[in-house]
C-alpha positions as CSV (number, residue, x, y, z in Angstrom):
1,X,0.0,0.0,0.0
2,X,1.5,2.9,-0.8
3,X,2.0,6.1,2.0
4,X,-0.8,8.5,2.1
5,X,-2.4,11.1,4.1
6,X,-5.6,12.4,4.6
7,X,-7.2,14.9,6.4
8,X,-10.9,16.1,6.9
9,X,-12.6,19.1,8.8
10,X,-16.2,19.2,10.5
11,X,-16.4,22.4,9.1
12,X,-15.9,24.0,5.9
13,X,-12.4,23.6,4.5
14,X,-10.8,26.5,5.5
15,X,-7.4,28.1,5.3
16,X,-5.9,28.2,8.8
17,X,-2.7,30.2,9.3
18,X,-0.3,28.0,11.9
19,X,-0.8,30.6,14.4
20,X,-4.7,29.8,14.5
21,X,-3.8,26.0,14.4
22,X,-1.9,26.4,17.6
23,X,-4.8,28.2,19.5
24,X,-7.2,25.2,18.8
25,X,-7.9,23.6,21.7
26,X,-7.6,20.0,22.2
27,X,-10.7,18.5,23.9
28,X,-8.6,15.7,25.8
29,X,-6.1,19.1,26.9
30,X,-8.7,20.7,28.5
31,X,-12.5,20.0,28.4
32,X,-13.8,23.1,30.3
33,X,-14.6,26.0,28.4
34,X,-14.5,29.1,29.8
35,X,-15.8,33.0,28.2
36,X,-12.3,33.7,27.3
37,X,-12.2,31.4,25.1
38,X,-14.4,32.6,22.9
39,X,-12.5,35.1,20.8
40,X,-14.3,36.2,17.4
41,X,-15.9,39.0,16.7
42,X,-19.9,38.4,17.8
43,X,-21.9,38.0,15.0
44,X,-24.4,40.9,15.9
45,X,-27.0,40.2,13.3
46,X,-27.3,36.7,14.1
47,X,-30.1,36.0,16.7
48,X,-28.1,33.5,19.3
49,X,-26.1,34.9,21.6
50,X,-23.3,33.1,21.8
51,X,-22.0,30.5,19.0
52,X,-19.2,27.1,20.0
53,X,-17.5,26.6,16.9
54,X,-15.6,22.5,16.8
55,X,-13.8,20.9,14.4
56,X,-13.2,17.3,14.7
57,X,-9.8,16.7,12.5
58,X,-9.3,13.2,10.7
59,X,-6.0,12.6,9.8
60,X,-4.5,9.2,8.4
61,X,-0.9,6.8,7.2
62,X,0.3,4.3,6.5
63,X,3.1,1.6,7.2
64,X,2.9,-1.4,5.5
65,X,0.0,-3.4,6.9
66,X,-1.3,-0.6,9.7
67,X,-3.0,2.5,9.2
68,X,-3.0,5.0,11.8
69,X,-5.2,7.6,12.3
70,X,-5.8,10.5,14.5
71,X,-9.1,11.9,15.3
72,X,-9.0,15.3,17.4
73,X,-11.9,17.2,18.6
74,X,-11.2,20.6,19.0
75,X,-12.4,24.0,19.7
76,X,-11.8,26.8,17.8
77,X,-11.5,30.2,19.9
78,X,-11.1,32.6,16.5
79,X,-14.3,31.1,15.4
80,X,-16.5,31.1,18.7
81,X,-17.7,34.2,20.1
82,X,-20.7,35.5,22.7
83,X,-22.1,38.8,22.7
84,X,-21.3,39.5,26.1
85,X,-24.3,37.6,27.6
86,X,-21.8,35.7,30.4
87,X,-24.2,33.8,31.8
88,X,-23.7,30.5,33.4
89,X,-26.2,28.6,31.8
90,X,-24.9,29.6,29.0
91,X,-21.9,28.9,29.0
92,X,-22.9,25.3,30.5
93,X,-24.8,24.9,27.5
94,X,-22.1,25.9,24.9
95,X,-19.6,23.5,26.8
96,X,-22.1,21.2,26.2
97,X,-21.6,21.8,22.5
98,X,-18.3,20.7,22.5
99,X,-18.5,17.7,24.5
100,X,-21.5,16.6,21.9
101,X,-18.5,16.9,19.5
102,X,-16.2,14.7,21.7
103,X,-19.0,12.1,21.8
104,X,-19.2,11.9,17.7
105,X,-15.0,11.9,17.5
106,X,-15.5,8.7,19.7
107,X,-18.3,7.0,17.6
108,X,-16.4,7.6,14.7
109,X,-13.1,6.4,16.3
110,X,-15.3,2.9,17.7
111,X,-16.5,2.6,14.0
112,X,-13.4,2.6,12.8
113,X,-12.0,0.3,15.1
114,X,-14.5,-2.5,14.6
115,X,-15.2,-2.3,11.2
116,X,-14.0,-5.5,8.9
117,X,-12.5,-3.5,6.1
118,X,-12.0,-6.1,3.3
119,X,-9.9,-3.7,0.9
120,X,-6.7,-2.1,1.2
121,X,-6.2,0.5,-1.7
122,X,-8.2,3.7,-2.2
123,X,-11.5,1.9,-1.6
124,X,-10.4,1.7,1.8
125,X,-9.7,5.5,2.2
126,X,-13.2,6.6,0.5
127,X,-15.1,3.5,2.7
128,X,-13.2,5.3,5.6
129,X,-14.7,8.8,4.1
130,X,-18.5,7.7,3.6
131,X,-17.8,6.7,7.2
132,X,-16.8,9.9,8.6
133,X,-19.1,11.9,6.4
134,X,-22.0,9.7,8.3
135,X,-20.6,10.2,11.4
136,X,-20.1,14.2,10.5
137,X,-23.9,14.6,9.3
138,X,-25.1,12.7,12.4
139,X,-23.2,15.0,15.0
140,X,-24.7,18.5,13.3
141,X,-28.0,16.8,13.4
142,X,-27.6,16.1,16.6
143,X,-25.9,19.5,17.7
144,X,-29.6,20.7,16.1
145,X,-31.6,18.7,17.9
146,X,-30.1,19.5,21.6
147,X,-30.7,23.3,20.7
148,X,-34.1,22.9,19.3
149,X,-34.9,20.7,22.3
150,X,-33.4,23.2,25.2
151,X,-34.4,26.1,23.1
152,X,-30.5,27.0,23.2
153,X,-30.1,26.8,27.1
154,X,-33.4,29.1,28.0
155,X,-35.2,25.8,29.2
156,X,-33.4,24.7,32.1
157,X,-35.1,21.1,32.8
158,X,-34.3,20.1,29.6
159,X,-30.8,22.0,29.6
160,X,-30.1,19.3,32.9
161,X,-31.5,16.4,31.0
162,X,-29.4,16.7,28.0
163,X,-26.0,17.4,30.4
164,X,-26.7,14.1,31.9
165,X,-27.4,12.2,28.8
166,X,-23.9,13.3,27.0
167,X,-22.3,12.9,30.3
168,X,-23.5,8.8,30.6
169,X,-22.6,8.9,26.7
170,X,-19.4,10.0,26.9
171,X,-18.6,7.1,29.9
172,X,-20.0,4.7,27.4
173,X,-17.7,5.5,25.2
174,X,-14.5,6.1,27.9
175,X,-12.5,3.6,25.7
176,X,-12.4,5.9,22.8
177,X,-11.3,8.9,24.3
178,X,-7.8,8.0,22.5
179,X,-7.4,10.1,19.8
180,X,-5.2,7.4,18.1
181,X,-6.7,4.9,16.4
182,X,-4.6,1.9,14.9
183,X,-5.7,-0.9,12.3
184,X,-4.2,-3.8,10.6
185,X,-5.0,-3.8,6.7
């Protein structure tokens, strides 16, 4: 097989300059947001009041029969920004944003991990895509559905409901919290 790398973004493809790489912060580094973090310019016509922006990186090589791959969640503080409404519940709930993220880098890690991939030349790469793209689409439905469900953190019952459920989520999938994933091809 010959040496390869790949790389996907959650977001967009964008042009990061090194210096914005370096600010990115690593979900396993720190998983605690706090309102400093969030450094962008607010979006003033936008109705929210805060926005979490992630991006889970996907990164993969070769060496003879293993692939490796490295899948970061991250944060992105020049892309995340409040409007000065500090509150706690807010914050809670935009933390909660990026831990949603967490929990979809370790699906897609588990996936990875147990699938019975029968190829080992470029099908294998774009079955490893459709993967991630699934995974991808399934988190920003997901993301969706906890705002439209706690009404982006203004209904608090709900707000606790949803903490708890990614938190007992997250547990279940404790032994994916590795970043690095290894295969045999």
């Amino acid at each position: 097989m010959k040496q390869f790398t790949l790389v996907i973004f959650i977001l967009t493809v964008m042009s990061f300059s090194e210096a914005e790489e370096k600010k990115l912060i690593e979900y396993h580094k720190r998983n605690e947001l706090n309102w400093e973090d969030y450094q962008a310019r607010p979006n003033h016509q936008s109705s929210f009041k805060a926005l979490t922006a992630t991006k889970i990186t996907f990164k993969a090589n070769s060496k003879g029969k293993t692939l490796r791959f490295s899948i970061k969640n991250t944060f992105e503080p020049h892309n995340s920004w409040t409007k000065g409404n500090e509150s706690v519940l807010l914050l809670e709930h935009e933390r909660l944003h990026f831990h949603i993220s967490e929990l979809y880098a370790r699906k897609l890690r588990k996936e990875i991990q147990e699938t019975k991939f029968t190829t080992t030349d470029q099908k294998l790469m774009n079955e490893i895509s459709r993967i991630y793209e699934y995974k991808m689409n399934e988190l920003s439905k997901y993301q969706i559905r906890y705002d439209r469900e706690t009404s982006h953190s203004t209904v608090e019952q709900k707000q606790k409901e949803w903490e708890s459920k990614i938190k007992a989520e997250l547990l279940s999938f404790k032994h994916f919290s590795n970043p690095n994933v290894e295969i045999q091809i």
